[in-house]
N, C-alpha and C positions, 0 to 999 in steps of 0.2 A: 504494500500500500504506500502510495507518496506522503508527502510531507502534509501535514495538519496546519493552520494557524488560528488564532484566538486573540481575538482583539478589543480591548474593554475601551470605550470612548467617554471621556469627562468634559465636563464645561458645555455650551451653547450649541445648538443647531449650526452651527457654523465648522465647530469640529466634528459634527455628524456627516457634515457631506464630505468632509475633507477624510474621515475613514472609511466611505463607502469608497471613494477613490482609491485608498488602501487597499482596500479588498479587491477594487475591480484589476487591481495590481498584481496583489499576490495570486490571483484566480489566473489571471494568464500567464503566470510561473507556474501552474501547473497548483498549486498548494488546493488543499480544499478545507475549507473548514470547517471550526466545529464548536463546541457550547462548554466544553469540558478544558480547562488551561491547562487539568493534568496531563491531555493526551494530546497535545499541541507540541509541534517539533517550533514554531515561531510563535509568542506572546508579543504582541504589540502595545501598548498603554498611549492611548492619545491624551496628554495630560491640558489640561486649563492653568494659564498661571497670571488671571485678571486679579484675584484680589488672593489675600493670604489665606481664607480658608478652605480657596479652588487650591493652591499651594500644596496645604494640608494633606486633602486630598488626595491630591494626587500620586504625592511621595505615601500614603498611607496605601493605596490601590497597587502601589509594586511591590511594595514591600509582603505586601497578602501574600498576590500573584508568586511572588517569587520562593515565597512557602510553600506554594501549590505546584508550580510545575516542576518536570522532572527534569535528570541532568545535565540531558543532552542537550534540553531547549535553549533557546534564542530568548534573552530579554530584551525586548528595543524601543524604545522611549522615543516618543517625539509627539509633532503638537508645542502648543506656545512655549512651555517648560523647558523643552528644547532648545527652543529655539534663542529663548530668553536669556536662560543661565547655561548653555552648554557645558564650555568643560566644568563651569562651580558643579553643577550637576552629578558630572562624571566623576569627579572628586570626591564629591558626597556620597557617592551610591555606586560603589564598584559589582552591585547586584546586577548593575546593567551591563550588558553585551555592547549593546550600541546605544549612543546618542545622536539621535538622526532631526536634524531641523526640518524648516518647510520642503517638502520638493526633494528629499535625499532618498537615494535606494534603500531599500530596506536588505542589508546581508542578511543570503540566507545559510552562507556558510558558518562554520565553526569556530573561525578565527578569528579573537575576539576585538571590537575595535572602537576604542572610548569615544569619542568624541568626530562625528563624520559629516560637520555643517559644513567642512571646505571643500567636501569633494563638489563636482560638479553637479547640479540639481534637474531636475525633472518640473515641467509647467503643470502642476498637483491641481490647480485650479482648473486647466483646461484637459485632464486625462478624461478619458471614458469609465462609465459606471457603470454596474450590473443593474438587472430589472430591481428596483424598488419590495422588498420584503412584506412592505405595507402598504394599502391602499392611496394613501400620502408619500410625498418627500419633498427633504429639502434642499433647493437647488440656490449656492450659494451663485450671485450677478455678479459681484468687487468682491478685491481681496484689500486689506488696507482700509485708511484712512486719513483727510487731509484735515481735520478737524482738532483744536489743542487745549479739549477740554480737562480742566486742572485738576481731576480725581482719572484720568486715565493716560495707562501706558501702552497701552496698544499699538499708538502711531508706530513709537519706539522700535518694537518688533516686528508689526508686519507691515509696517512701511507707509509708503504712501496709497493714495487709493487708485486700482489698476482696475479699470470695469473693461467688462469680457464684451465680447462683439455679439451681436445678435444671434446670427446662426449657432454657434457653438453652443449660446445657453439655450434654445428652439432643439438641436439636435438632441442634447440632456433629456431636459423635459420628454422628448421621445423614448430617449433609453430607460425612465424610469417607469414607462406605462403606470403610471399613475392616475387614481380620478381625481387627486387633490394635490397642488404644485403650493409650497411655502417657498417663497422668495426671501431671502435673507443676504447681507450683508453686513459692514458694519455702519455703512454711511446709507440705507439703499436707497433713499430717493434724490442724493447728488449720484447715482447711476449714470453714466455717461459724460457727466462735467470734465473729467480729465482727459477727455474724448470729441470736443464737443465738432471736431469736423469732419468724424468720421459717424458717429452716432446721433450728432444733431441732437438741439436743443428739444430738454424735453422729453428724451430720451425714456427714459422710464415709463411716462405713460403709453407710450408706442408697444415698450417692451409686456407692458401687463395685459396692453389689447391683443398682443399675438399670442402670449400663452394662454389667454383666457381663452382665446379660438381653438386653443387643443386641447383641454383638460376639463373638465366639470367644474371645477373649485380652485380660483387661486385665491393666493391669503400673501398677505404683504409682512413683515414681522422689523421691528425697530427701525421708526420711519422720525426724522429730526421735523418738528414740529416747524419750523421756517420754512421748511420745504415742503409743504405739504400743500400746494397748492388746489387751487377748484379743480385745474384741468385731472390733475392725479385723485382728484377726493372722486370726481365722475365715473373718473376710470375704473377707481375700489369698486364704486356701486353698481357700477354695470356687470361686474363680474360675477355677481348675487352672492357676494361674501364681504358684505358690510363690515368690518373687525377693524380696529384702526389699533394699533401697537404703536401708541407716540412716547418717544423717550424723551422723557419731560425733565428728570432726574430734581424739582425743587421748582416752588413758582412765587418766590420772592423773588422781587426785581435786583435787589441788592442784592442778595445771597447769591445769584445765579450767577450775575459778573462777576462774584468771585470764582464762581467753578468753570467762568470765562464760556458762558452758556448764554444764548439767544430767549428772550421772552419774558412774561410775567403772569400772574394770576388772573388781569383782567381777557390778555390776549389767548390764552390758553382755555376758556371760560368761552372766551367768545366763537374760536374754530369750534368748539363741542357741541355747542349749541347750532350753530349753521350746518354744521352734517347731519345734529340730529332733527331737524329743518326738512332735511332734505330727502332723509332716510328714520322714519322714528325708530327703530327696532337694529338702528347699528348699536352696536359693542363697542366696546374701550377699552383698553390695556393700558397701563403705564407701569414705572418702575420710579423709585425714590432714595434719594440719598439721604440719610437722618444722620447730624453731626457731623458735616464737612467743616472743614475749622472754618471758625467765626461764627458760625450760625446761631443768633438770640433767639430770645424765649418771642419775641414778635415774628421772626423767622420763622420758628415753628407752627406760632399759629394761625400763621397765612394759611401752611400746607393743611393743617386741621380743617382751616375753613376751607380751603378751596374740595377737598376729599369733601366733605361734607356735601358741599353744592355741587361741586361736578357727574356725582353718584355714578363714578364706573364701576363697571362692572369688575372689574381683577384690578388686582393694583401689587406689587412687590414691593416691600420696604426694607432697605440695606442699612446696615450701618455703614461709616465711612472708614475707608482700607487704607491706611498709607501707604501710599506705594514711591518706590525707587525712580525717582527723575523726574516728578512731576511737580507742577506747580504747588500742587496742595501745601505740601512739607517746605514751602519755604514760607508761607502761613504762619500768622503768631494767629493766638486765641483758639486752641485744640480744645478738643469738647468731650471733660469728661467718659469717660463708658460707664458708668453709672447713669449718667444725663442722658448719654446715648440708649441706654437699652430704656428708660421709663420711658422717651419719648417714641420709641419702636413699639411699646407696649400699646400705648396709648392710640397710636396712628391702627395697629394690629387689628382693635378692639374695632374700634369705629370703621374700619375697613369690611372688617366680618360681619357685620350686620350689615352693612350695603348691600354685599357680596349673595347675601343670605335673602333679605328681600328682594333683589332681582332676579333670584333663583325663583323663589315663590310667585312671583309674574308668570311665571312658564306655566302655574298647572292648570289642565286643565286644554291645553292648549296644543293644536297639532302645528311639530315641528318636521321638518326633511332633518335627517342622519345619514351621514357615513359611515356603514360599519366598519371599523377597523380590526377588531377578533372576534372570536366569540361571546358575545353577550355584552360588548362595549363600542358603542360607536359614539361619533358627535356630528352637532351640529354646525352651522355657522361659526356661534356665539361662542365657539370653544378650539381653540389653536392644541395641537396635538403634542402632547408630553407637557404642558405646561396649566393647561388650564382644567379644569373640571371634564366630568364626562357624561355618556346618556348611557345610562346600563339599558340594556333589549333582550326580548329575546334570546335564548343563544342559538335557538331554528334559523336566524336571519343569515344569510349570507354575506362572508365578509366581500367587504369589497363594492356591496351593491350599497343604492340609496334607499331607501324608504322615508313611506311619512308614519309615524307613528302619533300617538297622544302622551303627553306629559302627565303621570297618574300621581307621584309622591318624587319628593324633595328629598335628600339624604346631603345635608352639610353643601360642599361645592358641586355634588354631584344632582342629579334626576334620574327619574325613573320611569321610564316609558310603559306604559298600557301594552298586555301583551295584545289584546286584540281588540279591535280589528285593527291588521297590517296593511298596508299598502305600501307593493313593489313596486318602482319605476325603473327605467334603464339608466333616469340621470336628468341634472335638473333641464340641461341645454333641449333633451327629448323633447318639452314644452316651448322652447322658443321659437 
């Protein structure tokens, strides 16, 4: 039997495509894989290394891994951590076989070889992927970022922002036969800005009407609220996946220029209210930084009141990481973590009863699902691996749509009415 490999993936939808890549890699070396890391001749670890307890992590997932597999195998690390801290890495953890940055081959020989970000690399972003495992996937547009907001280091390591040409993300999309495409990036609606004579102004909305034309369901995921124009809000809503994922990260006007971030309370209040204008049954995501240094007790209670009145539907709320080279740390007035976790506590509470009554608006009510396995699919209102889910059925077919009815609430979750079902081939069948 040939060689085996096992690949554990940490951090964002962004390192998820980037080890589907992996796979679609080691698949055409021949390797096949498998679920078990004891019986893997190759362990991969795609590590995260955005804030310190993606860090944690990460070094904690090899150090398992490296308890589990056996002697002949291959450890090989890469993903930001990689890329990040190479050889400190390599220093730190001689558990590893290889340290392979963005884009570096993965040895599958025996000989073992610490640190391998200078050999020559591979275009990881534009390789070919195998079919999609799940009725979804996610197809990363840019790699990068041109952005130099002062709680992140990203630029740092993956650089500036490189968007991919059309056809090549259109060809993806194809490869993963998928009913449902999540667009991701880090920057994804400056899409084509670094680009703009080859991909034209605008760029992005182009690129969301062509995949829309292939796929059943596209969904857009961390979009910079400045950017978020009418032409691209049109675009979301003609796709019939209303979801809007704005990284707001804090919506005091002052506190924001400190995190060297575009926007305020009133303006951010006001895009939410015009989309939902426009579409009343769109969804909202955002994400929150609590305790970026300076941020007063008026600071905080902007964000209280703006959660309050904004009533999204999901929301994340972080403490703040300091990280190595960033703006932040050259910041006087650091905030407590005492300070930080009450006001996490606080924001958590009143989050979860939002969260919880807009869940409760659903019963009673027939929604379209994606099943994604057995007896769990979602809707619209719900981004995959991150948000809530619709338990169904497990008779339903994964893969298909249906409209089901919303019978009982369970926390983030719902609960669909087992019957009556109704199967369709998909929402576009009706247009």
């Amino acid at each position: 039997m040939g060689q085996r490999f096992y690949i554990e993936t940490l951090g964002c939808p962004k390192n998820q495509v980037d080890s589907e890549k992996i796979v679609g890699t080691l698949l055409a070396d021949g390797l096949s894989p498998t679920d078990d890391p004891s019986r893997a001749d190759v362990i991969v670890v795609n590590t995260c290394a955005f804030i310190e307890d993606a860090r944690r992590e990460s070094i904690d997932t090899m150090l398992a891994l490296d308890d589990q597999r056996k002697k002949s195998s291959r450890l090989v690390v890469t993903g930001c951590m990689a890329e990040r801290y190479g050889q400190e890495l390599a220093d730190a953890l001689p558990e590893a076989d290889q340290i392979a940055g963005f884009g570096v081959p993965i040895q599958l020989g025996r000989k073992p070889i610490a640190v391998t970000s200078d050999v020559p690399k591979f275009d990881l972003l534009n390789l070919p992927r195998p079919k999609s495992s799940m009725p979804w996937a996610y197809v990363k547009i840019a790699e990068g970022c041109d952005r130099n907001c002062g709680f992140c280091a990203i630029p740092a390591f993956r650089g500036p922002q490189r968007s991919r040409d059309v056809a090549s993300i259109l060809t993806e999309v194809e490869q993963t036969e998928a009913r449902e495409i999540v667009l991701v990036a880090q920057d994804l609606a400056s899409y084509g800005k670094d680009r703009p004579e080859e991909l034209g102004a605008g760029s992005i909305v182009e690129l969301v009407r062509q995949v829309s034309s292939m796929v059943d369901w596209v969904r857009l995921l961390y979009l910079y609220p400045s950017d978020l124009s009418d032409e691209l809000i049109e675009a979301m809503l003609e796709t019939g996946v209303p979801y809007f994922d704005l990284s707001l990260q804090h919506v005091s006007k002052a506190h924001l220029r400190r995190m060297r971030r575009w926007g305020d309370k009133e303006r951010f209040l006001e895009r939410i209210q015009r989309i939902r204008a426009m579409s009343p049954e769109a969804t909202f995501r955002s994400n929150f930084i609590v305790g970026y240094p300076g941020e007063t007790e008026d600071d905080h209670d902007q964000l209280l009141e703006f959660v309050q009145e904004a009533q999204l539907d999901w929301c994340g709320f972080f403490s703040f990481s300091p990280e190595e080279g960033t703006h932040a740390l050259t910041l006087p007035d650091h905030v407590e973590e005492s300070l930080m976790n009450e006001r996490l506590a606080e924001l958590r509470e009143l989050q979860d009863a939002i969260t919880s009554s807009k869940r409760d608006e659903l019963l009673d009510k027939k929604i379209t699902v994606l099943v994604d396995e057995p007896g769990i699919a979602r809707s619209f209102r719900e981004a995959p691996e991150i948000d809530g889910v619709v338990q169904v059925p497990e008779s339903l077919q994964v893969g298909q749509f249906y409209e089901v009815t919303v019978e009982q609430v369970f926390g983030p979750d719902v609960i669909a009415a087992t019957t009556p079902v109704t199967q369709f081939n998909g929402v576009r069948s009706g247009r």
